[in-house]
N, C-alpha and C positions, 0 to 999 in steps of 0.2 A: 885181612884188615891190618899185615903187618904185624902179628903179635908172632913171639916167640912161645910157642909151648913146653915147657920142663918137663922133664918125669913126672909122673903123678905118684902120692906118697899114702900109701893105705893105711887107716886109723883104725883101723880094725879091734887091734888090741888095747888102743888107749880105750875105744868105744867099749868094749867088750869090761876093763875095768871098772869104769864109771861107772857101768849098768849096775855090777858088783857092790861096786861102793853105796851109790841111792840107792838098793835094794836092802842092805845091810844098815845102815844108818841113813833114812831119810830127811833133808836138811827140813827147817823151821819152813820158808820160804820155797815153796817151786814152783813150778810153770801151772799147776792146776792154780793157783792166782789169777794168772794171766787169758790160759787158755780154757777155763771153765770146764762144766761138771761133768763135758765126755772125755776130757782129758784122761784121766783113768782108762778107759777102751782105746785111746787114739795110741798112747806110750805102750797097752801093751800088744798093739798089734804091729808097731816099729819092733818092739822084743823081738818078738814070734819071727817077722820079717828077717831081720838083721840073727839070727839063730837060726835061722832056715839056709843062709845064705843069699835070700833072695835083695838085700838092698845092701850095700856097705858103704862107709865111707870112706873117700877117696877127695884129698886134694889135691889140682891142678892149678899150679901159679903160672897163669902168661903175664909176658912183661911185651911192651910198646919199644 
């Protein structure tokens, strides 16, 4: 399609802190708002996942 694909840049660590942080101090507002009352089970099977190494986060910027 013409796109140019970049290195891809692993958030691995940022991901890994954040978990840290919401786990440690949970904000007033978070996504069980949004995402309702399995949310609880849904976040912690991303955990489990992304601590397993089975999922990471990775981004990939292509540009046109």
């Amino acid at each position: 399609a013409g796109f140019s694909v970049g290195a891809p840049v692993d958030h691995r660590e940022l991901v890994a802190a954040a978990l840290e942080r919401t786990a440690a101090h949970p904000p007033a507002v978070t996504l069980v708002h949004l995402m309702g009352p399995d949310f609880p089970t849904m976040i912690g099977n991303l955990a489990a996942a992304f601590q397993a190494g089975t999922v990471t986060p990775i981004r990939i910027v292509a540009t046109a």
